[in-house]
C-alpha positions as YAML, in Angstrom:
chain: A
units: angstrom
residues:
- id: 1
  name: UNK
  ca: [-16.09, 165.89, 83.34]
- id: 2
  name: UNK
  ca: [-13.32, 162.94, 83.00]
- id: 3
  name: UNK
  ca: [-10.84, 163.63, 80.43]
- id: 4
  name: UNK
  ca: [-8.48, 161.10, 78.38]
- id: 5
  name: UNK
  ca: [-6.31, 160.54, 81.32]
- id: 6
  name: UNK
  ca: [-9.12, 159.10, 83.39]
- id: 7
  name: UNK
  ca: [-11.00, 156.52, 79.85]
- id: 8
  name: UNK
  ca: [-7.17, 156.55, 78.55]
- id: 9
  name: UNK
  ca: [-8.54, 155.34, 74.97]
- id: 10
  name: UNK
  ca: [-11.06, 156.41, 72.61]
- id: 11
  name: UNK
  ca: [-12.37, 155.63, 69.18]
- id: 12
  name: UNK
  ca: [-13.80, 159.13, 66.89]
- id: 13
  name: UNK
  ca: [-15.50, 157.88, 64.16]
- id: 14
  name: UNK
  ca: [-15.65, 160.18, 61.41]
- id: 15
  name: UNK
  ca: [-12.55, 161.84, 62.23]
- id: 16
  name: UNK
  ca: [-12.11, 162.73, 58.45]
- id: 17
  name: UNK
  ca: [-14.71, 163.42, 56.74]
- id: 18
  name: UNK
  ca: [-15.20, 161.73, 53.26]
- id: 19
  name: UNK
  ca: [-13.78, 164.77, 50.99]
- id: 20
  name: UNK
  ca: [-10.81, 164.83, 53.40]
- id: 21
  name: UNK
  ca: [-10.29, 161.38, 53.05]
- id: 22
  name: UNK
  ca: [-10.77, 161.10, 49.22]
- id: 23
  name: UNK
  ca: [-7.97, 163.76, 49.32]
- id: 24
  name: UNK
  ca: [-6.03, 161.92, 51.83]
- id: 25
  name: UNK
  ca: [-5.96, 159.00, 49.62]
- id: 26
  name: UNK
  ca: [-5.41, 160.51, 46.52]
- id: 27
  name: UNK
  ca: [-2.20, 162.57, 47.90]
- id: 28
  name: UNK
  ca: [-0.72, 159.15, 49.14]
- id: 29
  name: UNK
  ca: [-1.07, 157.32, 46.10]
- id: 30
  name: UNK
  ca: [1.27, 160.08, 44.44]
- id: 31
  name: UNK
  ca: [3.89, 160.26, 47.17]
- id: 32
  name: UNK
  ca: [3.88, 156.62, 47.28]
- id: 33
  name: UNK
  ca: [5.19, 157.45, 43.56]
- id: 34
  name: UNK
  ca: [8.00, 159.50, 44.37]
- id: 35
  name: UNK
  ca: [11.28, 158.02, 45.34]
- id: 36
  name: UNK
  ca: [11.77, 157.22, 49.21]
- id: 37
  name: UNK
  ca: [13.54, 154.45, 51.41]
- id: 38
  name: UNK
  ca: [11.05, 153.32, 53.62]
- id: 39
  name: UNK
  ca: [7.16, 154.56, 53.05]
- id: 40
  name: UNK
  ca: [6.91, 156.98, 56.24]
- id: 41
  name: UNK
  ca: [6.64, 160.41, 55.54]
- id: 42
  name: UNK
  ca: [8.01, 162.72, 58.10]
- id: 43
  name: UNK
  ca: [7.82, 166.74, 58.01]
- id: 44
  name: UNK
  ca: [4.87, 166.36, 55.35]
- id: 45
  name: UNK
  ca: [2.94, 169.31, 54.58]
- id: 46
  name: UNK
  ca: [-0.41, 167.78, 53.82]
- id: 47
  name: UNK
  ca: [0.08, 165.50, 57.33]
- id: 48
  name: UNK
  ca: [1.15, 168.81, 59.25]
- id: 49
  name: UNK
  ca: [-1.72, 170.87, 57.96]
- id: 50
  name: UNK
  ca: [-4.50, 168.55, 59.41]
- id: 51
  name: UNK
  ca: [-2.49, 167.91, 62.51]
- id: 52
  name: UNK
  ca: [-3.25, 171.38, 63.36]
- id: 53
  name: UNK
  ca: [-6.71, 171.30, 61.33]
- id: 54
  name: UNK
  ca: [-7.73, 168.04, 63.79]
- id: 55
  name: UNK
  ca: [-6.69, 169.57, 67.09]
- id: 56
  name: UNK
  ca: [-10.08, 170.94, 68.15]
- id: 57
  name: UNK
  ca: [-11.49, 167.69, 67.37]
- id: 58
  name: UNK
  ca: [-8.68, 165.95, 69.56]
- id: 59
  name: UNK
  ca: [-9.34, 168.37, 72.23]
- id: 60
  name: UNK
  ca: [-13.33, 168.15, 72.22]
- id: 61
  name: UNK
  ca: [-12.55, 164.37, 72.46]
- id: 62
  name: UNK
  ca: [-9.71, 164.14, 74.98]
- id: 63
  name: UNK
  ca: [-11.40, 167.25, 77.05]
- id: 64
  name: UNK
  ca: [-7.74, 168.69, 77.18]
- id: 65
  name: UNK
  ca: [-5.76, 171.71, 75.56]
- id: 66
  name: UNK
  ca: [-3.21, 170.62, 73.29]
- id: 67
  name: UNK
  ca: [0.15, 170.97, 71.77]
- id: 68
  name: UNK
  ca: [1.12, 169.46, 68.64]
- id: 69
  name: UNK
  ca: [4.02, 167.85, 68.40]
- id: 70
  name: UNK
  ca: [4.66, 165.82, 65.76]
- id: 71
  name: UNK
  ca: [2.86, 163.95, 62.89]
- id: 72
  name: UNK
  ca: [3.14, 161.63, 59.84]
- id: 73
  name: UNK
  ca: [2.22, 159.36, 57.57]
- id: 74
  name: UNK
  ca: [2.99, 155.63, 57.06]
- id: 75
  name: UNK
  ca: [2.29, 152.53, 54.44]
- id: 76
  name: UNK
  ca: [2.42, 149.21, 55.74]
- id: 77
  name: UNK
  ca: [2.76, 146.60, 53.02]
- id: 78
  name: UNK
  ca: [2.20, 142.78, 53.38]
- id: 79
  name: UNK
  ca: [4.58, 141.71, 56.39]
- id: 80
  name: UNK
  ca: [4.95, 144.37, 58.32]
- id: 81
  name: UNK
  ca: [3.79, 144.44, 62.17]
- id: 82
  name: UNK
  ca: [4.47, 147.09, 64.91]
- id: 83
  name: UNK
  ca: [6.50, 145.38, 68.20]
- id: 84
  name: UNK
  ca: [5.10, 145.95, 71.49]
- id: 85
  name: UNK
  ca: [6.41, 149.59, 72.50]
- id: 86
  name: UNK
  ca: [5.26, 152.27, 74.33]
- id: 87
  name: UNK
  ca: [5.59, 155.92, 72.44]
- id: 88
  name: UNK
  ca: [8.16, 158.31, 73.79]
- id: 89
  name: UNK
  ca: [7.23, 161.78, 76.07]
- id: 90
  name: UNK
  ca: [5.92, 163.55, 72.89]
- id: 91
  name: UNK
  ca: [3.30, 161.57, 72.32]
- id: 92
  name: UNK
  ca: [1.02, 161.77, 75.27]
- id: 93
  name: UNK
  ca: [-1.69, 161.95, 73.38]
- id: 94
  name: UNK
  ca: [-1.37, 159.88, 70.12]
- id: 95
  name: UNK
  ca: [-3.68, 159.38, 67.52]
- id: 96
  name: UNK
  ca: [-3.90, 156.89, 64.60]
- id: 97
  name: UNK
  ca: [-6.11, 157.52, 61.61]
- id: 98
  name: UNK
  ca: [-7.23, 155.05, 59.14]
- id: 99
  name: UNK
  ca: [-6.44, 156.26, 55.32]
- id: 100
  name: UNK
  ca: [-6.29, 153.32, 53.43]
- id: 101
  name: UNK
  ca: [-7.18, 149.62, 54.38]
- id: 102
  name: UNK
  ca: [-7.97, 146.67, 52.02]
- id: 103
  name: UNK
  ca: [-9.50, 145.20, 55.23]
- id: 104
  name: UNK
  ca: [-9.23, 145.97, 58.87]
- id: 105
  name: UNK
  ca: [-5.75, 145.76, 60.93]
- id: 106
  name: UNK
  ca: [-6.27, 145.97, 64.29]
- id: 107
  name: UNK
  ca: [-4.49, 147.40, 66.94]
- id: 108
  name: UNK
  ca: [-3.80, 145.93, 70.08]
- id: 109
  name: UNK
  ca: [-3.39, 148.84, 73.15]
- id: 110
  name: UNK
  ca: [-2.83, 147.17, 76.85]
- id: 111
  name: UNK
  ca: [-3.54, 143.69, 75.32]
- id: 112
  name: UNK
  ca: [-7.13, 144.48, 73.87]
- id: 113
  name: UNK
  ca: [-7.50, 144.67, 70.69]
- id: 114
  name: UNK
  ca: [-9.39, 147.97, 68.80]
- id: 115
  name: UNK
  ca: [-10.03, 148.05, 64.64]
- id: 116
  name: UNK
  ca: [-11.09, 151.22, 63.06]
- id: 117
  name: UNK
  ca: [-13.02, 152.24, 60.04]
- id: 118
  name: UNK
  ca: [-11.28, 154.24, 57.05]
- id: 119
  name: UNK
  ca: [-12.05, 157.60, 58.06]
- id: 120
  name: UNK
  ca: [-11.98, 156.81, 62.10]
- id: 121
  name: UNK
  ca: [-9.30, 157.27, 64.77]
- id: 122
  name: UNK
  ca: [-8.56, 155.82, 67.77]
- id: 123
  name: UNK
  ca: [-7.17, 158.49, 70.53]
- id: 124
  name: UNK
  ca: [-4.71, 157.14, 73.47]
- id: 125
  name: UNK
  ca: [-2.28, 157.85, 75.82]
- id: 126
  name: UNK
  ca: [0.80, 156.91, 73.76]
- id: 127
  name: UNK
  ca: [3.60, 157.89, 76.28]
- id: 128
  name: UNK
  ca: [1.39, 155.48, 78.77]
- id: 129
  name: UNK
  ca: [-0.41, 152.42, 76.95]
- id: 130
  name: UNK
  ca: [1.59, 149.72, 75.52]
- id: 131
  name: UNK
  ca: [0.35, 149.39, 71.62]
- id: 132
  name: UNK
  ca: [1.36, 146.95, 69.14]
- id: 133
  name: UNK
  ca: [-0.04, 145.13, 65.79]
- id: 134
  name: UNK
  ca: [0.23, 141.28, 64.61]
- id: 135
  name: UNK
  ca: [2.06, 140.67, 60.91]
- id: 136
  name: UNK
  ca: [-0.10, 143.05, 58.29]
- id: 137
  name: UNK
  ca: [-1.74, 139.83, 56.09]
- id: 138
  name: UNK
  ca: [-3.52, 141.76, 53.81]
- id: 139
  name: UNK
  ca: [-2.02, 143.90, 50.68]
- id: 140
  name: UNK
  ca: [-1.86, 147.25, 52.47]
- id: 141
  name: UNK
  ca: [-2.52, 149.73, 54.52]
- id: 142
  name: UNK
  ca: [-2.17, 153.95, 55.31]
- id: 143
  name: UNK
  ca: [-2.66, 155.19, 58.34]
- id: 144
  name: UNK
  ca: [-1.52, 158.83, 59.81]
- id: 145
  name: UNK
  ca: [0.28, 159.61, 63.33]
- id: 146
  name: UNK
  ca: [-0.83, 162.92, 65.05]
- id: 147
  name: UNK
  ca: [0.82, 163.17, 68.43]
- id: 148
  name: UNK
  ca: [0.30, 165.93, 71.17]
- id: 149
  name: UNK
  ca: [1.23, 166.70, 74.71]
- id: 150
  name: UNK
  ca: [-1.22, 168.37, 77.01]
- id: 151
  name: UNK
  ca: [-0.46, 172.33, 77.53]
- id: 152
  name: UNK
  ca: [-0.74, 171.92, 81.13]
- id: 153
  name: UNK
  ca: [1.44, 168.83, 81.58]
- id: 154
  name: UNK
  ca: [4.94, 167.45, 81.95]
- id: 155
  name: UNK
  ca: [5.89, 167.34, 78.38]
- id: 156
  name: UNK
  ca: [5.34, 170.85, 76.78]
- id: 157
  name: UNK
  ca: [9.10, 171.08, 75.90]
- id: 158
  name: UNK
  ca: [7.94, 168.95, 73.11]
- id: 159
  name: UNK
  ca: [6.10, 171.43, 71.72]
- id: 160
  name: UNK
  ca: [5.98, 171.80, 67.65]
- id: 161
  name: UNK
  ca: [9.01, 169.40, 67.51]
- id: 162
  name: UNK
  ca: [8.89, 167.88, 63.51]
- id: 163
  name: UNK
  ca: [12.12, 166.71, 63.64]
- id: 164
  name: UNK
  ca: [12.33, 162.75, 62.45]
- id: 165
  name: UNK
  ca: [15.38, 162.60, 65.21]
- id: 166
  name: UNK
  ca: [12.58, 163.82, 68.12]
- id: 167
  name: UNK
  ca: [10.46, 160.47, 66.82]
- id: 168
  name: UNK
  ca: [10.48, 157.91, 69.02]
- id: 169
  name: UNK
  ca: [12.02, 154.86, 67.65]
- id: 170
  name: UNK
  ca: [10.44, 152.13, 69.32]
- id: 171
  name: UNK
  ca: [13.39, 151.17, 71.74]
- id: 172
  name: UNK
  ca: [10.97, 151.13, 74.48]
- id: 173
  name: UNK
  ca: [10.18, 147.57, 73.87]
- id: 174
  name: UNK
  ca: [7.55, 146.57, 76.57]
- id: 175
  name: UNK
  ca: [8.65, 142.78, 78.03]
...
């Protein structure tokens, strides 16, 4: 049976289910409360606990064993866009989870473009794909990072590492 390395990209609908959501969105709504310098939320405990609660799902899906590495937790406000990038070595297996949308913002991975659902994820290979997103047009929008590395691959030295200074930081601009 193929894994992600052979399909590379894959949508889960459903990934939360609606009480996880409804949490989800309740517990951003108060953080987004709380005094902070740019709205992404490293090292966060309620992020952390479903990156490890998802893995099974994110294996089923990606037909691999897993390591987390890290996760969290961003809102994008009116203006903001993501530049063409590839992720760094701990994220060979990314996933992005819809939390909170106003309307759809869709991501563009290796120049096609993918939207998902509140709820839904879309599963790639972040170290791999080159991702980015147009100017965010609408009010808002939440959206959760897990990222993993495959327990029989290159990058298990990445294991568990939360640290914001492990996070790639986009300088791998794609031309």
């Amino acid at each position: 049976m193929d894994n992600i390395k052979k399909f590379k990209k894959k949508i889960i609908k459903n990934f939360f289910s609606k009480k996880e959501l409804d949490l989800f969105q309740q517990y951003c709504w108060i953080r987004l409360d709380e005094p902070w310098i740019e709205p992404r939320f490293f090292d966060d405990a309620l992020a952390k606990h479903f990156h490890e609660l998802k893995r099974n799902i994110v294996e089923k899906h990606t037909k691999l064993k897993l390591f987390k590495t890290y996760c969290y937790w961003k809102y994008f406000a009116y203006g903001d866009n993501v530049p063409l990038h590839v992720n760094g070595p701990n994220c060979e297996i990314s996933v992005i989870v819809a939390i909170k949308q106003n309307k759809q913002w869709p991501i563009e991975i290796e120049k096609k473009l993918f939207t998902i659902d509140e709820g839904d994820a879309i599963v790639f290979l972040g170290n791999q794909l080159s991702q980015k997103r147009k100017v965010l047009k609408d009010e808002s929008n939440a959206q959760i990072f897990f990222n993993y590395v495959d327990q029989n691959g290159s990058f298990t030295y990445h294991k568990d590492n939360q640290l914001e200074k492990d996070v790639p930081t986009w300088k791998k601009h794609v031309k």
